[in-house]
C-alpha positions as CSV (number, residue, x, y, z in Angstrom):
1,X,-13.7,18.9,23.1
2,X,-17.2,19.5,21.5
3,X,-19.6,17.3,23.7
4,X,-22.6,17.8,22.0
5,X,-21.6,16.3,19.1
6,X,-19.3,13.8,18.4
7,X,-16.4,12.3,20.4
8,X,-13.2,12.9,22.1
9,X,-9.8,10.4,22.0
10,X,-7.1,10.9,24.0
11,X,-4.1,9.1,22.2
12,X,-1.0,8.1,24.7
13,X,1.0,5.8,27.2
14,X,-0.5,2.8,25.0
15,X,-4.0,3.8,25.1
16,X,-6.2,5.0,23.4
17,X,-10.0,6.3,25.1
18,X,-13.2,7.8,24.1
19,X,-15.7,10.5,25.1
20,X,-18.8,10.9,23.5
21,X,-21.7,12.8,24.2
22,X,-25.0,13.2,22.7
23,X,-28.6,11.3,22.8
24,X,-28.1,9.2,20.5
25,X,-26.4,5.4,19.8
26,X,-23.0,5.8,18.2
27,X,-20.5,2.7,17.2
28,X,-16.7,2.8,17.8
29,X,-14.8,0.7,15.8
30,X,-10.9,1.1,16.5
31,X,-8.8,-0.9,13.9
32,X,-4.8,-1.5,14.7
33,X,-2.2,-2.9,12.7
34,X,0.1,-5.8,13.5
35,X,4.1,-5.8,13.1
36,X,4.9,-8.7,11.2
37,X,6.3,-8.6,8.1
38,X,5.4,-11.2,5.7
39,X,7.6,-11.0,1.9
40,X,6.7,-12.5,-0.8
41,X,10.0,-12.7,-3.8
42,X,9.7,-14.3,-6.7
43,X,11.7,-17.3,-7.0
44,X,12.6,-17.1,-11.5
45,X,14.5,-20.2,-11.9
46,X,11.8,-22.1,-8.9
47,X,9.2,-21.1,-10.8
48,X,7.5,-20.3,-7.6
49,X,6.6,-17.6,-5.0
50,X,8.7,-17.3,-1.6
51,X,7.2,-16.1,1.8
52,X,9.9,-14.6,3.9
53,X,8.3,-13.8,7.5
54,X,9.6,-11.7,10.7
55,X,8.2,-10.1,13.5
56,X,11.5,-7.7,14.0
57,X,12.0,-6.9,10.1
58,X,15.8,-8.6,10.2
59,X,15.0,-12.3,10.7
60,X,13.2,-13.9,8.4
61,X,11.4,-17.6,8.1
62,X,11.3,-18.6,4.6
63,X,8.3,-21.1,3.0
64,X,6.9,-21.7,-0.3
65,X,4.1,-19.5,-1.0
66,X,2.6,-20.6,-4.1
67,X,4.2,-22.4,-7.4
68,X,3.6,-20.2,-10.5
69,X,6.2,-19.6,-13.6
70,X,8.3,-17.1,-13.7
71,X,7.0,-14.6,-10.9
72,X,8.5,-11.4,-12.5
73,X,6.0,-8.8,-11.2
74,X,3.6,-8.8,-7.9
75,X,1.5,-6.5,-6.4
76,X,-0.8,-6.6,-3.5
77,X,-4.2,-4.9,-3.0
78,X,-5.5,-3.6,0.5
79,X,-7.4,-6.7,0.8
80,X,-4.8,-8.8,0.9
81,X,-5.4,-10.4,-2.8
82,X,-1.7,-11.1,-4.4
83,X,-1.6,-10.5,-8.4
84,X,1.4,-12.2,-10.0
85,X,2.4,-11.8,-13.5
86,X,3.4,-15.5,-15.0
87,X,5.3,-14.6,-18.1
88,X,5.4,-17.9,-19.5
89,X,1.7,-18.4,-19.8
90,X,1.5,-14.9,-20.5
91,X,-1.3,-14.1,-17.5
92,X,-1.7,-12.7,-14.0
93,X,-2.6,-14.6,-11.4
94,X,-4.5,-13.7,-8.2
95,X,-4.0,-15.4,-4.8
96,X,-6.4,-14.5,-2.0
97,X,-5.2,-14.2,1.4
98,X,-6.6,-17.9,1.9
99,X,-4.5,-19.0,-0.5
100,X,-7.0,-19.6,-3.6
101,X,-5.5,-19.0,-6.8
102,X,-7.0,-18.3,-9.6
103,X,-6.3,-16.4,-13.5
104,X,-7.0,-13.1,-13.5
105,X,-6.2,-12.1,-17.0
106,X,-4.8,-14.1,-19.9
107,X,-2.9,-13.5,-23.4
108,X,-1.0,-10.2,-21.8
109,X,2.6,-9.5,-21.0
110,X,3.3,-7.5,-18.0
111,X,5.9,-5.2,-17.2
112,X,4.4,-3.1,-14.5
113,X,1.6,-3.6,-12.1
114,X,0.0,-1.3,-9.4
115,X,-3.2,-1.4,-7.5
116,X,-5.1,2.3,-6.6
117,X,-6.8,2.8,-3.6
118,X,-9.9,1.3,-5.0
119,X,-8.7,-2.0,-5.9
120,X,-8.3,-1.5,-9.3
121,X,-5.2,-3.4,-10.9
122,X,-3.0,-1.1,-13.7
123,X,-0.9,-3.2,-15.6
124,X,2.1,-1.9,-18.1
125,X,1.7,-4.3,-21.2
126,X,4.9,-3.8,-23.2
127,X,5.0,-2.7,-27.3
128,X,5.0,-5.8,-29.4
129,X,7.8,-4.6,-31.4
130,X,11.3,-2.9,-31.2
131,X,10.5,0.6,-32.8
132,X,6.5,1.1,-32.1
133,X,5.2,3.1,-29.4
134,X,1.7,0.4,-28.7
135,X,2.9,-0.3,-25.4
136,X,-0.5,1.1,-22.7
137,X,-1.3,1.1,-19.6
138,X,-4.1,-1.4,-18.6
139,X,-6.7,-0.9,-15.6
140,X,-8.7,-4.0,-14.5
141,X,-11.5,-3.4,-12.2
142,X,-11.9,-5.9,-9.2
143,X,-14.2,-7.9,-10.9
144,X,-11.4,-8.6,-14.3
145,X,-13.0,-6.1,-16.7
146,X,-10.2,-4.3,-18.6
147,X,-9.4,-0.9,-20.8
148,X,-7.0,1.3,-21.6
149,X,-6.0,3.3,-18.7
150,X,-3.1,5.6,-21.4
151,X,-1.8,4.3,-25.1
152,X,1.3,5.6,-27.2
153,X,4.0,4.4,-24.8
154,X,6.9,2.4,-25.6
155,X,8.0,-0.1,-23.8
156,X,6.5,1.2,-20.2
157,X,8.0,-0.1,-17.3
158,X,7.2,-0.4,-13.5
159,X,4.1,1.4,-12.0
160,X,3.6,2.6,-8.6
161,X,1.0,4.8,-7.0
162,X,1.2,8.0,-4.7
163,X,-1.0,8.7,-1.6
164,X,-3.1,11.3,-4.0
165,X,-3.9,8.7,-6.5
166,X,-1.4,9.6,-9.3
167,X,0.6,6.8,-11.1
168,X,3.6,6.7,-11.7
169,X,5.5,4.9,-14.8
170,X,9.3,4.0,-15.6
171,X,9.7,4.9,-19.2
172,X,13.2,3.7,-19.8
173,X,13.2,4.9,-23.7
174,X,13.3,8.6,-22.8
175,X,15.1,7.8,-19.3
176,X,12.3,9.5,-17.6
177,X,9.2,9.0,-15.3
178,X,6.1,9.6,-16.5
179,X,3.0,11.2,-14.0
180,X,-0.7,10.5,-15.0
181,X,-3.4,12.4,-12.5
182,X,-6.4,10.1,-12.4
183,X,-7.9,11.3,-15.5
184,X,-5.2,10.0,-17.3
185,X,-3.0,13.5,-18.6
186,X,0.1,12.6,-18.4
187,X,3.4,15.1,-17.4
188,X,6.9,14.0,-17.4
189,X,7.7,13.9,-13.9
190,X,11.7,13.3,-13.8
191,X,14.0,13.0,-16.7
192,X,17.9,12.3,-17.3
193,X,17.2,8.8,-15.1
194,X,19.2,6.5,-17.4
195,X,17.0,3.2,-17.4
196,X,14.5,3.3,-14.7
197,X,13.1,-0.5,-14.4
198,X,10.9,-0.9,-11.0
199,X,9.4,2.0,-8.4
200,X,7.9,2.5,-4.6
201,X,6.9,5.3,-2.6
202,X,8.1,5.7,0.9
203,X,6.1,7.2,3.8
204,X,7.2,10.5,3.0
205,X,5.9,10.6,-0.8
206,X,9.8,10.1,-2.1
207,X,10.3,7.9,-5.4
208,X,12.2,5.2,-5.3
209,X,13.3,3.4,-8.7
210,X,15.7,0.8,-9.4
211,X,18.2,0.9,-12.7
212,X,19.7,-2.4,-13.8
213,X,21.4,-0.8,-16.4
214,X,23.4,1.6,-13.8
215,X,22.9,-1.6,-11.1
216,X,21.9,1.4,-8.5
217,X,18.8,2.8,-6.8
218,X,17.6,6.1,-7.2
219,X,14.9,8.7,-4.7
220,X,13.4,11.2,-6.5
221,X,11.7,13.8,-4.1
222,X,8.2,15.5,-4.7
223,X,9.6,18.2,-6.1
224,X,11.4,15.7,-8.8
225,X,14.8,16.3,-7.4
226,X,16.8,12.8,-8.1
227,X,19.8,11.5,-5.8
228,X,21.6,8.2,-5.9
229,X,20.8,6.3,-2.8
230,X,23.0,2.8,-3.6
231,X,24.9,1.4,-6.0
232,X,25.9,-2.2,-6.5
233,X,29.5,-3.0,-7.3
234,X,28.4,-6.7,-8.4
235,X,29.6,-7.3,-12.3
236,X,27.3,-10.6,-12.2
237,X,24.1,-9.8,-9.9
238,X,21.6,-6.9,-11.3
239,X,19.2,-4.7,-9.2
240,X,15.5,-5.8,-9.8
241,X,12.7,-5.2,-7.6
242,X,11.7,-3.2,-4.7
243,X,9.0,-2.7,-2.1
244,X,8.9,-0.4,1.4
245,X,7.1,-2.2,4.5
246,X,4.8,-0.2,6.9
247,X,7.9,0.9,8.9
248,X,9.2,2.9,6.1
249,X,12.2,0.0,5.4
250,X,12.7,-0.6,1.5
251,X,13.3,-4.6,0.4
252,X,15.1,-4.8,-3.0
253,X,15.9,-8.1,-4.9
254,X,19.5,-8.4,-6.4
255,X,20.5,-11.0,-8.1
256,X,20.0,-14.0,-5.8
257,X,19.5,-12.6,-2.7
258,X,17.0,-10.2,-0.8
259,X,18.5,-6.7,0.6
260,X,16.8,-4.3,3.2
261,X,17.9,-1.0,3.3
262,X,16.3,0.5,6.8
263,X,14.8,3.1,6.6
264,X,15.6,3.5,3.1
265,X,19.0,4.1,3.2
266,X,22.6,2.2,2.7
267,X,24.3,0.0,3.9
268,X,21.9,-3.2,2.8
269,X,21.7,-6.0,4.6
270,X,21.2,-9.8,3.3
271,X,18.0,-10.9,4.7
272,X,17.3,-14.2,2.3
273,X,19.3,-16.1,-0.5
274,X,16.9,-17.2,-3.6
275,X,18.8,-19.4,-5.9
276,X,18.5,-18.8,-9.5
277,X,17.6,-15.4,-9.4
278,X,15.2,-13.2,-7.3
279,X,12.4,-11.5,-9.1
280,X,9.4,-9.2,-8.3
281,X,8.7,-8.7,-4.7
282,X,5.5,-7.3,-2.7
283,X,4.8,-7.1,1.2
284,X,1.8,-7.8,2.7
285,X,-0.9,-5.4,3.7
286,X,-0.6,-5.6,7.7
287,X,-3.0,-7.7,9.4
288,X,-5.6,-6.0,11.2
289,X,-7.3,-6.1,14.4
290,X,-10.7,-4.6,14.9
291,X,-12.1,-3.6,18.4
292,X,-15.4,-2.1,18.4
293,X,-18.2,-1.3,21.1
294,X,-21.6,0.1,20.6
295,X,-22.4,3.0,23.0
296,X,-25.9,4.8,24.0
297,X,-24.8,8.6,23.9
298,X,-25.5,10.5,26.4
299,X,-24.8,14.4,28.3
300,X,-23.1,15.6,31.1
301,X,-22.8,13.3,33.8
302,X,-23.7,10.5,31.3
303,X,-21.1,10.8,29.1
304,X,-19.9,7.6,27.7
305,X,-16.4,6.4,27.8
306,X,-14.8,3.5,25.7
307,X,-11.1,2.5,25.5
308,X,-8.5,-0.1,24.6
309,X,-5.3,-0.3,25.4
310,X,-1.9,-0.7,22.6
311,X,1.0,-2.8,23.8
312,X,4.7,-2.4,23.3
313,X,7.1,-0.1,22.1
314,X,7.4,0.0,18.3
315,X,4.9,2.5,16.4
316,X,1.2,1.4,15.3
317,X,-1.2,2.8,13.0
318,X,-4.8,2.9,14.1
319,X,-7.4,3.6,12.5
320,X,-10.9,5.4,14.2
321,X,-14.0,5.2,12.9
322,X,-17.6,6.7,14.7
323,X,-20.1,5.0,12.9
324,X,-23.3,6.5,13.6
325,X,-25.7,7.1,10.5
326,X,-25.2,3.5,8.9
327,X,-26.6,2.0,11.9
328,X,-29.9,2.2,10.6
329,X,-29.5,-0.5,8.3
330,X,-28.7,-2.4,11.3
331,X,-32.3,-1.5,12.4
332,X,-30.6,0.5,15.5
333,X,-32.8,2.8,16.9
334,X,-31.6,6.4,17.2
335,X,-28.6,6.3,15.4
336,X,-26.4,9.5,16.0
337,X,-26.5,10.9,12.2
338,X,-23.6,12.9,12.0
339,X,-20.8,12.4,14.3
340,X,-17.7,13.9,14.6
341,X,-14.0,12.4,16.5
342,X,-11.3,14.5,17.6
343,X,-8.1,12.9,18.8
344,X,-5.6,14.1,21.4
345,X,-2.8,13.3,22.7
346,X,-2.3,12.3,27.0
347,X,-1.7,15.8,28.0
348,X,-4.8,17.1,25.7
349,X,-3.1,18.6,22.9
350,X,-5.1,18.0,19.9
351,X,-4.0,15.8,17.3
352,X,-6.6,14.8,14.6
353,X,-9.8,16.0,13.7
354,X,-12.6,14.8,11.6
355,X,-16.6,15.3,10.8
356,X,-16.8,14.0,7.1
357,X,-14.6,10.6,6.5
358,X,-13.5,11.8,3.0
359,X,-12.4,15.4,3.6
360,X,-9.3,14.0,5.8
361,X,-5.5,14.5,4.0
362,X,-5.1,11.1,4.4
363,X,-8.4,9.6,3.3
364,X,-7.3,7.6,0.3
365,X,-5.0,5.9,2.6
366,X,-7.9,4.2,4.2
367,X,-8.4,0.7,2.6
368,X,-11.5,0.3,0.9
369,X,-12.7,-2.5,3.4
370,X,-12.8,-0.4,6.6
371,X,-13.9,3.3,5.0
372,X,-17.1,4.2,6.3
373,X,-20.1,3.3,4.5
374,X,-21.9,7.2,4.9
375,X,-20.3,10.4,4.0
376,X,-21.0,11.4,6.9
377,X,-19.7,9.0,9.5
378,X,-15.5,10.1,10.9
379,X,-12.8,8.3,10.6
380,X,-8.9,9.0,11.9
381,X,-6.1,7.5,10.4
382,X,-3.0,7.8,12.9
């Protein structure tokens, strides 16, 4: 524990606590992440989106979301915003967590969405005819403004981002998946697939893809290495959509109905029935709740302890932030300019440590609203 600067936590038994020490003012903000698990399917024949919500990920209340035409494709940001793709009128649509729905973009098709870690939307947009390779890859910033993200791709599929800010594409006309770093260079990442239609990443960076064409879903590890992890023996109902929740469990949509897969792995179960067909599906960012105290560092004696305290059994990500340098903007005297937060466990084994926000593993993880506004302020993501 380094008591001159920064701060100590010591994780455990359903609480979590602080020790800082230094002459300065320092500002704990501890953010957790509630349980409940709000799904939002595409209703095709409807025409509108379905809210399916459960606070033990097996029973589900259903309600209408929102009406829009043919909800093929959703996507959520960290902020909560919900982008739907409404084929008919050729546009996306963005809901905000208050339910305020407004046209993103207009005169596009959509095949694909995906949203990066900075809230930027990447949209597939298919090729306009059978035999040219025009489809592209689309990024809209936040604010709507568009441009072409990759070109000379036929008939690109689903899209779906990894924790180290790659995308990832289903490009069904060479029965491969397609890898673009940020800058946009492009590697093939899997091939031999067969028709790869939607894709989500699990907690453990595996590829999951879904193949109407084989009516199965398929992992693909890190290292690209492909395994079968279902297969539908339905001659009638096709594979479609999928989407993992916070507790690594993996929602599908199959013909009319809703599957869950715990854990990522068969046998599905039947969580919801949507008549006329079941289409894209996205889950919720968890809902957040922030604790924070403001603390007048001091040594020795005077050290300064802050805690709160997690209830109940099931695992909860937290994240911990030491604000210190930002304060000043606050017109807080003193601020503590660069803090730094280790995190151990109830017997004081370490866990986490962290000086600079943005040099942690996990740091794009972090959702743009709660990352530190100076370089030099900690934050823990457990």
């Amino acid at each position: 524990m380094n008591l001159s600067k920064g701060a100590n936590c010591s994780y455990g038994c359903n609480s979590l606590k602080f020790a800082i020490a230094c002459l300065a003012t320092l500002f704990f903000s501890g953010i957790g992440y509630a349980q409940t698990t709000n799904l939002l399917v595409g209703a095709l024949k409807q025409d509108v989106v379905l809210e399916f919500s459960s606070t033990d990920g097996f029973t589900f209340t259903e309600s209408t979301f929102a009406a829009i035409s043919s909800p093929e494709t959703m996507v959520f940001d960290s902020s909560g915003n919900l982008f739907v793709s409404n084929n008919k009128a050729k546009s996306i649509k963005k809901i905000t967590p208050l339910g305020v729905k407004t046209t993103f973009a207009t005169d596009l098709d959509v095949d694909g969405m995906a949203v990066d870690a900075a809230g930027n939307l990447f949209v597939s947009r298919p090729s306009k005819n059978s035999n040219a390779s025009d489809g592209v890859i689309l990024k809209f910033t936040p604010d709507g403004k568009s441009s072409v993200f990759a070109s000379n791709v036929s008939h690109p599929k689903g899209l779906a981002f990894d924790s180290a800010g790659n995308l990832y594409l289903a490009y069904p006309d060479h029965d491969s998946i397609l890898k673009f770093i940020p800058n946009g260079q492009r590697t093939t990442f899997a091939s031999g697939i067969g028709h790869p239609f939607r894709l989500a990443f699990d907690l453990s960076g595996n590829l999951f893809l879904t193949d109407p064409a084989a009516n199965s879903i398929f992992e693909i590890s890190p290292s690209g290495v492909v395994s079968t992890i279902a297969t539908g023996t339905s001659t009638t109902s096709r594979v479609n959509d999928l989407a993992f929740d916070s507790n690594n469990n993996l929602f599908v949509t199959f013909g009319d109905s809703v599957e869950e897969l715990p854990d990522g792995a068969a046998p599905s179960v039947t969580i919801a029935a949507v008549p006329g067909g079941a289409g894209g599906i996205a889950i919720e960012p968890p809902v957040t709740t922030n604790l924070s105290t403001r603390v007048s560092v001091q040594g020795g004696n005077g050290v300064a302890i802050a805690g709160f305290i997690i209830s109940g059994s099931s695992p909860k990500q937290v994240l911990i932030k030491g604000i210190g340098a930002s304060l000043s903007a606050f017109a807080i005297a003193n601020p503590l300019q660069d803090p730094t937060l280790d995190l151990h466990d109830s017997t004081g084994n370490a866990i986490a440590t962290n000086d600079d926000w943005q040099t942690a593993t996990n740091a794009n993880q972090i959702p743009v609203a709660f990352q530190p506004a100076d370089s030099r302020e900690p934050a823990i993501l457990a």
